[in-house]
N, C-alpha and C positions, 0 to 999 in steps of 0.2 A: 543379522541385525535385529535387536527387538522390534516389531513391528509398533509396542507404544511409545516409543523413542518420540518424547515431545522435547525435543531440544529447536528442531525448526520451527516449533510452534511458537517459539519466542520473537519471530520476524512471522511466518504465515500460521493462521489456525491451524489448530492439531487434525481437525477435522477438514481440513482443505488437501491439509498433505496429502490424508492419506487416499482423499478423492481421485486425485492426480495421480496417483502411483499405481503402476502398472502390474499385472501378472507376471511372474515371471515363465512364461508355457514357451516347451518347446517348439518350434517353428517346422509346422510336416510341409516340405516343399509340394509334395503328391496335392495335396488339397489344395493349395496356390493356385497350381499349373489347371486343375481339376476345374475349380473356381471362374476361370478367365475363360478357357472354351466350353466349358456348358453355359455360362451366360452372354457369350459372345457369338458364340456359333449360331445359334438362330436367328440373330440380326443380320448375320453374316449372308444367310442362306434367302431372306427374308428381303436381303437387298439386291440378290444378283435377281430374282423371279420377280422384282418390282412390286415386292409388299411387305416392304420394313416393317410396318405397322402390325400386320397378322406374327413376322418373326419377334418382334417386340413381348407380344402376349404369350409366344412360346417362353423365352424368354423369363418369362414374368414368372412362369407356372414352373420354372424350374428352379428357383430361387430357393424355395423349402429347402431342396436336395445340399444346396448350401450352408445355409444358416441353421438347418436341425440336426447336420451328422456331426456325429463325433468320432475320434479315435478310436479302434477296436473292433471287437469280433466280426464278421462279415456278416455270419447270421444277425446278432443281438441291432447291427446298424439295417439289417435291411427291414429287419420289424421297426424299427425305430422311424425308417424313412418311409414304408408303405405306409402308417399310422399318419406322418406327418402330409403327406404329400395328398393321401387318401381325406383326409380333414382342410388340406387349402383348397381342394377342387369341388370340395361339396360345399365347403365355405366361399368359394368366390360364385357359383353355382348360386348363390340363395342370394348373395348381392345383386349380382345382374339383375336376376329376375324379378327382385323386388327392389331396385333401384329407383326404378320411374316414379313411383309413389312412395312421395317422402315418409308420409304416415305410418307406412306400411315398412318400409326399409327401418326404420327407429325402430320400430315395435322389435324388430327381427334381429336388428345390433342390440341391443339391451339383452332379448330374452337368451343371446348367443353367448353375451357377457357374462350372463350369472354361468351357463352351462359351462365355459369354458374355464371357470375360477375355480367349479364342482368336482370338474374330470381332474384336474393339477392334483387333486390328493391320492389320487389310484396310481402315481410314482411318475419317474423320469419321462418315460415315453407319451403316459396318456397328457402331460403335461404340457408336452413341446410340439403334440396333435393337438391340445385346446388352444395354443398362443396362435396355432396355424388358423385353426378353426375361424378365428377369431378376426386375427391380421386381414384374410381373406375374404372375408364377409363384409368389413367394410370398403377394401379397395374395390371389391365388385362392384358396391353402391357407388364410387366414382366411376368404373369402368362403364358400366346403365348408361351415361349422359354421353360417351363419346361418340354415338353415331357410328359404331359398331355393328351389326348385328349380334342378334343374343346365343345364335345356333354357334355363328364362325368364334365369336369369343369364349364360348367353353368349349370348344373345339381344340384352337389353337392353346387353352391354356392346361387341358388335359393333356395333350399332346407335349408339352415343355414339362409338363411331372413326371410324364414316364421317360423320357429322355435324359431327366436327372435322376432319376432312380436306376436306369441302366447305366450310366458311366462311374456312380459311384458303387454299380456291385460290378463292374463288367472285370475286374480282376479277381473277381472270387474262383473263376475257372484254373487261375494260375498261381494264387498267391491265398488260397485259403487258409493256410496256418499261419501266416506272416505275424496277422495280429496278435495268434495267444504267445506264438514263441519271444515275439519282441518284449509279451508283459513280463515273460519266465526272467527274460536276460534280464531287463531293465530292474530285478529284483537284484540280482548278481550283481551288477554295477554299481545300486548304490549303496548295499552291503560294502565293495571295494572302496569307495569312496567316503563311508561314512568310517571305516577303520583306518584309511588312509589321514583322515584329520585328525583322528586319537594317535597312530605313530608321529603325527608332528605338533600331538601337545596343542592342537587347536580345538579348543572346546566348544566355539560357538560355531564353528563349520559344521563338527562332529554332532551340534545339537540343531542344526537345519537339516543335516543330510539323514537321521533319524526320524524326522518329520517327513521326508521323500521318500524314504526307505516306508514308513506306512504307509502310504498314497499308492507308490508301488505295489504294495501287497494288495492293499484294497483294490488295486485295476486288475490286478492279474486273479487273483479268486473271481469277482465279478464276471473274466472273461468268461473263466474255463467253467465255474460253478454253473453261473446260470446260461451260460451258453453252449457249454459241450457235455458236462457230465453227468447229464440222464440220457442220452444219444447211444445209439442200439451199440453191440460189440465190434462193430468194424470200425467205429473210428478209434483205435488204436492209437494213432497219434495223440489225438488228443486226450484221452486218458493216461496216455505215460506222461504226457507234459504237467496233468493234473496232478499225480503220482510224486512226481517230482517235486513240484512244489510244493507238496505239503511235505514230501521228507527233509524242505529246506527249514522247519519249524526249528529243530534242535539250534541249526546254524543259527539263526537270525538271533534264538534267544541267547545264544553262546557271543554273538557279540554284540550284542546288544549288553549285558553283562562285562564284557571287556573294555567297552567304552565307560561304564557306570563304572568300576572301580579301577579307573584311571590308568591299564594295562597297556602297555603299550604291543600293538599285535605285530609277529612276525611279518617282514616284507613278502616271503614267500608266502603265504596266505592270502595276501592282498593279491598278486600277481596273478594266485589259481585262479580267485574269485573274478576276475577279471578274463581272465583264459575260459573259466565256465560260461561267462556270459555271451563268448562268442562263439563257444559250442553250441548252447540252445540255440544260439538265432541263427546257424549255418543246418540244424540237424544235425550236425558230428555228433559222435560218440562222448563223453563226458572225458578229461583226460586223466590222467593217474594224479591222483593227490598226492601232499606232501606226506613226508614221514618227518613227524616231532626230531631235532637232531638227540645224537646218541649222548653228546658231552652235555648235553642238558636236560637229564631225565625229569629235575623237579621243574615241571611249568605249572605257574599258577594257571587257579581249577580253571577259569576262564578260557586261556588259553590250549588247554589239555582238550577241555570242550571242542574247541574252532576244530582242533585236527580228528577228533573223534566224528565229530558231524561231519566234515568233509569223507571223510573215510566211510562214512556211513551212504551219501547225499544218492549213488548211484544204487542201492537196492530197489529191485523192484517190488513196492509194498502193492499190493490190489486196494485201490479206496471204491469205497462202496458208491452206486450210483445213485444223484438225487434224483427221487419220483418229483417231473412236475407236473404242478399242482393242476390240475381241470380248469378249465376258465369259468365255467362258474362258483369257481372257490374263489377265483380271482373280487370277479366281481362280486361276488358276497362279503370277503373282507373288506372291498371298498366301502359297498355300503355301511358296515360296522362300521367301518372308521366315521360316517360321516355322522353318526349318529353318536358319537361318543365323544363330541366334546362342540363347543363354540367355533374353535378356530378357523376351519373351515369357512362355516357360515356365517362370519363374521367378514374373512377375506372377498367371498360371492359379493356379500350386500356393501362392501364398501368400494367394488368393481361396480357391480348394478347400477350401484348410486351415481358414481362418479360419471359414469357412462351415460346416465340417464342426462344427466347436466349435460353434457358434452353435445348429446342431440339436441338438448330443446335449445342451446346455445346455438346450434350450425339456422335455427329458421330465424335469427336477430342477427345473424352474419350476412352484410351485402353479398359477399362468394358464394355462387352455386356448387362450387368446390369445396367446401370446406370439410370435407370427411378427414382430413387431417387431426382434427381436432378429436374426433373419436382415437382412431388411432393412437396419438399420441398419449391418449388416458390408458387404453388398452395396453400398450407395450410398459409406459411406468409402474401401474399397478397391479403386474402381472405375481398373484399372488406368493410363488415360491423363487422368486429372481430377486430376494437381498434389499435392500433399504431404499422405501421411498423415495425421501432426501435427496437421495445421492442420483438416483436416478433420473429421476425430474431434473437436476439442475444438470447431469451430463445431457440428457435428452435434446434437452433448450441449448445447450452452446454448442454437442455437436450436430444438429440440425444447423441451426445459423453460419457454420463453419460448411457444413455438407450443402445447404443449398445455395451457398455463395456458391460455392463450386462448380453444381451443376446447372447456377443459372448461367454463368460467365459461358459454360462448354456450350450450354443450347439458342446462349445469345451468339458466340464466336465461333463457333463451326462452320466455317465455308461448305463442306458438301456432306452430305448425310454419311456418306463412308466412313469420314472418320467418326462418327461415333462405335463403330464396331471395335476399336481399341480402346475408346475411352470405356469402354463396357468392361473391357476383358481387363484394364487397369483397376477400375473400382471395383471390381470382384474378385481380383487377389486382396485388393483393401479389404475389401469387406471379409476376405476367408484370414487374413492376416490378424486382424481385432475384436474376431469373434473370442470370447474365453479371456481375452489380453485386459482389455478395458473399454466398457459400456461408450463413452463416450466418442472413440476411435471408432466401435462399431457402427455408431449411430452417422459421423462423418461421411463415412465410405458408405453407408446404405442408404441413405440420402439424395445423394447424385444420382446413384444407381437408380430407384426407384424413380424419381422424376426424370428420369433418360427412358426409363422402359414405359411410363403412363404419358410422356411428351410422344412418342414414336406411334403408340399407340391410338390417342386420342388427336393429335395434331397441334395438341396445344402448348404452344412453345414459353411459355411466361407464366406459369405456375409458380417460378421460383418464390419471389417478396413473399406471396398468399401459404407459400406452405412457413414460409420464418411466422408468418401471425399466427398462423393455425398452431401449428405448433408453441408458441410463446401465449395461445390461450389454452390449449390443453395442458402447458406446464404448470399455469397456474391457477387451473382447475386441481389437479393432483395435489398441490402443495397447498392450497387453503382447505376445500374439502376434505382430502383423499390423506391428509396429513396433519394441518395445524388443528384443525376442525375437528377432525374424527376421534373419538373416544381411545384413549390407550395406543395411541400410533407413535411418542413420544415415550413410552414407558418403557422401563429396562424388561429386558427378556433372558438376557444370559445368563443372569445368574441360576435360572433354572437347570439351562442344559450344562451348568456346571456341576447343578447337585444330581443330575443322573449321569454323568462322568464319575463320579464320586462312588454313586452304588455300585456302577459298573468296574471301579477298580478293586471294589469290596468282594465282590461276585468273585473276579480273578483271583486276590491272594486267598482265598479259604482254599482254593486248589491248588497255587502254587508258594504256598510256603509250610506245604505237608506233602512228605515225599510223593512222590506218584507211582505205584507198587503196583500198575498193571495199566495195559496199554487204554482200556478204557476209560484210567483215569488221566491218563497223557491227550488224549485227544479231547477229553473235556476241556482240561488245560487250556492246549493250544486254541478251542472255540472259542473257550472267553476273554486270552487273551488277545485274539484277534478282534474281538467286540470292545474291547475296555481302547484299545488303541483304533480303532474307528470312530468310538464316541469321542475320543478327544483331537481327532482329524476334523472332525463334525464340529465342534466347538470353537475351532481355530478357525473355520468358515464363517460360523456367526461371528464371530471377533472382526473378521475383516468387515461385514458387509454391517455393522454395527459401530464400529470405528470411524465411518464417516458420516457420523452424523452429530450437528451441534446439539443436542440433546439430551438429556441425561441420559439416554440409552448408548449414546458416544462415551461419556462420561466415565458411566460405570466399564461400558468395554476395556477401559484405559488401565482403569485400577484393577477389573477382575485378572489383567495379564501376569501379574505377579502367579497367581493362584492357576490358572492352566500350563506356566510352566513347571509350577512345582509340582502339578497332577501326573504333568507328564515324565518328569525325574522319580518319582516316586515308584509309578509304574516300571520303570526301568531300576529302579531299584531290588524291586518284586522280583522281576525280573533275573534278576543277577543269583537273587537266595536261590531260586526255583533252578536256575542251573546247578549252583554249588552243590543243592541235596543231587540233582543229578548222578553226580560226581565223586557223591560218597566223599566229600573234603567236607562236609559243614554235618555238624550236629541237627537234626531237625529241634527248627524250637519249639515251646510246651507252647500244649493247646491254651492255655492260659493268653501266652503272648500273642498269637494271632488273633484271639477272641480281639485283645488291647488295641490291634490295627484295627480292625472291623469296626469296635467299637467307636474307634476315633473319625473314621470317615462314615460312619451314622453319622456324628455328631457333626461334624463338616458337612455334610449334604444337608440337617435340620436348618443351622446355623445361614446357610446359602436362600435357605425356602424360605424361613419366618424372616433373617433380617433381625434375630436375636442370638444376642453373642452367647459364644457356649461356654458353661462351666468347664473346670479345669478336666483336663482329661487324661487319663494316666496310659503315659505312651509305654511301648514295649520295652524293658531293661535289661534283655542279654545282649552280649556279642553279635550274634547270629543275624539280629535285626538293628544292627548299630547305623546301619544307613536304609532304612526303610524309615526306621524314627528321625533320623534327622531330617526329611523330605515330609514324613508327618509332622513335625514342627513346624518346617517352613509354611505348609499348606494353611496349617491353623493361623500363623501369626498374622495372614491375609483376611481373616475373617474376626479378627479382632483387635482392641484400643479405641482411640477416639474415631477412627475413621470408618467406623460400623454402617452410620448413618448413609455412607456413599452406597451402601449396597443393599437396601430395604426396598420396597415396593417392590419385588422382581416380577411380583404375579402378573 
């Protein structure tokens, strides 16, 4: 389905739908089940030794382990979880302690705020460690006032961080390769499934399942790259598996090219591809590939490709090992980064800011509770988590949905037992709508949190005070943090359109000129793996820019014409770069590729200034008859009278 499909916008805003509309992610049962006894069990434990209250804070402190892991590697999730879990405990650490003094606790929320908006740009992990950082600093300032001690509450809430840090790696003893081999198959699969919709002539399956088919790619390089393949010579495994998939390169572009010119692929291809998938994930041996039949020696190139890369898939090539990097190279590029442009600091001081409101707001709030209210700026304008807009308004309905919820449970529970189910219920919710949809998360986290801060502190009627707190932190975010703030309203995608644009540029100088040694094949496959990242990448800002009533909504709508035909194009590229493979296609004259290059210059200027481009002379042989027709298309989105929709992108 196009995702700018404004036909329900005709009854509900375009911008509503696409609020409402959920991820489509796979559902891992393991993290459900995982979800319900790490934050149920210490209630559990907590109730039979007659101190709900201390198992609550366990509890509390294992929560990270849920909402920060993700799918993959064991190593890549345990750095990911020690970071995260090691920043809530130092983080609710600095609340407690400076809880009791309001003065003092503000100063320590704000200065925690700008820090944690800082670290978000050093990548994924230090990222989802500053949102903990953060989270955690403030609930501690509520934690201060329960009548706790300060030793027994970071006690008991260290103690629920390593307890969810152990159940979420206690399988790595038995099941350490699980993750990279499921990324290998999961390649194979949607390889079978995206040629399975070109045998049955459905082009828009065929053009979703090619968007999964890069996602894929990108999880499985991500696994093995930065998680196993600088790792000393004994991990064997995981270097064949690395091995492997990069000699699935030729495949992918072999049919990736067979879906582009409209070839319909043998069943028995499909079939293999499907039989390989479930060899990676068992560790079997790969199984004998097909042989091309004899009554049909002419297969187009396409096709001749598929059975040649399958026939090829099982050699053992040696790929060389990435050095990584020193950690203070790490953090040295951080700092470059942070010095090399606004954006950053622009996202800190409109967290800073927003934060700052939010405290001097909680001393005009009759509630001595009211650290909601921080919170709730915190988590909306958490700087690399997608569209203010969207967030603030799921934030506010599912809180009001989530603390119906868990005021009814903490109003109508006869005996404290059953809250040990109701715990272990909202925590499959909460593991169920993490990644799915913000506002589903926010439901299920909701109860959870005022089930674990009620048990703890005693105070049972938090519910109404957290709907206000939060419906003024909502509408702290969306007047300052939003209607207010300089540039928060401005289109942005067309930027990361026009470096889509160079990056597909980068790709065809190398693949629409044979490749006549293998140095120049693996350049190849680099930037084609970069050119179809960047436009995985751009499809993210689409979605998280699509819901919003603003001309940054706007332009997302219209720019969709122009990302699909970036991404047929590529795939176009695509298709020449096999055929020269193949010895079937003439390489074209360097003239005509200059005429591509030059055209997506002109496309990426045209995206940046918001001034239409002069005519541009496309490529006129055979060879590139459908590269130019995909450079046409691209262009005719960047020009006519509807220019104007796509200016201001800066």
């Amino acid at each position: 389905m196009d995702p700018s499909d404004d036909r329900a916008g005709r009854v509900i805003p375009r911008w509503l739908v696409h609020l409402l509309r959920t991820k489509p992610v796979p559902i891992h049962w393991s993290q459900l089940v995982r979800a319900a006894v790490v934050l149920s069990a210490p209630i559990a434990v907590g109730y039979l030794v007659d101190h709900i209250g201390y198992g609550a804070l366990v509890s509390a402190g294992a929560l990270p382990s849920i909402t920060a892991d993700v799918v993959g590697a064991y190593r890549s999730r345990a750095k990911r979880l020690s970071g995260a879990l090691g920043a809530a405990v130092f983080g609710f650490a600095l609340g407690v302690l400076t809880g009791a003094d309001a003065v003092l606790s503000a100063l320590v929320v704000i200065g925690i705020a700008a820090v944690s908006a800082l670290i978000s740009d050093a990548g994924s992990n230090a990222s989802i460690a500053g949102l903990q950082l953060f989270v955690f600093t403030v609930l501690g300032t509520g934690q201060s006032t329960a009548g706790v001690p300060a030793g027994i509450s970071l006690t008991c809430f260290a103690v629920g961080a390593a307890w969810g840090l152990f159940a979420a790696l206690v399988g790595w003893t038995t099941r350490a390769t699980v993750p990279e081999r499921s990324a290998v198959a999961q390649v194979y699969l949607e390889l079978a499934t995206m040629l399975s919709a070109a045998a049955a002539d459905d082009d828009e399956t065929a053009l979703d399942a090619r968007y999964r088919l890069t996602q894929a790619l990108n999880t499985a390089y991500d696994r093995l790259l930065s998680a196993r393949s600088w790792l000393p010579g004994r991990d064997d495994t995981y270097r064949k598996l690395l091995n492997r998939l990069v000699a699935s390169t030729p495949l992918v572009e072999a049919a990736v090219a067979a879906v582009n010119e409209g070839v319909r692929p043998p069943r028995e291809v499909i079939a293999h591809l499907t039989d390989l998938s479930t060899a990676v994930l068992s560790g079997a041996p790969l199984p004998t590939p097909p042989s091309p039949p004899d009554d049909r020696p002419e297969q187009p190139p396409a096709v001749a490709a598929l059975y040649a890369a399958l026939r090829d898939l099982d050699a053992e090539k040696e790929q060389l090992r990435r050095a990584r990097p020193a950690a203070w190279r790490r953090v040295w590029e951080w700092l470059l980064s942070l010095s090399s442009g606004p954006l950053t600091w622009l996202a800190a001081a409109r967290l800073t800011v927003c934060v700052t409101l939010a405290e001097l707001t909680r001393f005009y709030v009759p509630n001595d509770r009211s650290y909601w209210i921080t919170l709730t700026v915190g988590l909306v304008l958490k700087p690399d988590f997608g569209s203010v807009f969207g967030r603030a308004v799921l934030r506010g309905v599912g809180t009001v949905v989530g603390a119906g919820v868990g005021g009814a449970a903490l109003a109508l529970t006869p005996h404290a037992a059953l809250f040990i189910p109701l715990v272990a219920l909202f925590g499959v919710g909460l593991a169920f709508g993490k990644g799915r949809h913000y506002g589903l998360l926010s439901a299920f986290a909701t109860p959870l949190v005022l089930i674990q801060m009620a048990l703890s502190s005693g105070d049972y009627e938090a519910a109404p005070e957290r709907v206000v707190d939060t419906m003024v932190g909502c509408a702290l975010v969306l007047v300052f943090g939003y209607l207010l703030w300089p540039g928060s309203r401005r289109p942005v995608l067309g930027r990361r359109l026009a470096d889509v644009a160079e990056a597909i540029s980068s790709y065809s100088e190398y693949a629409l000129r044979p490749a006549k040694d293998a140095q120049r094949r693996n350049e190849r496959s680099r930037r084609r793996r970069k050119a179809y990242r960047e436009l995985s990448d751009v499809r993210t800002a689409f979605l998280q820019n699509v819901v919003e009533p603003s001309a940054a909504g706007r332009q997302a709508v219209a720019w969709w014409p122009g990302i699909v035909a970036l991404e047929q194009l590529v795939d176009a590229i695509t298709a020449v770069a096999v055929s020269l493979d193949r010895n079937v296609l003439e390489p074209p004259e360097e003239s005509e590729v200059r005429k591509v290059r030059a055209a997506l210059a002109e496309f990426s200027l045209a995206v940046r200034t918001g001034i239409e481009p002069p005519p541009v002379d496309l490529p006129q042989g055979d060879q590139l008859a459908g590269v130019r027709s995909q450079l046409a298309m691209a262009l005719d989105v960047i020009t006519g009278p509807d220019l104007h929709t796509f200016r201001h992108v800066h």
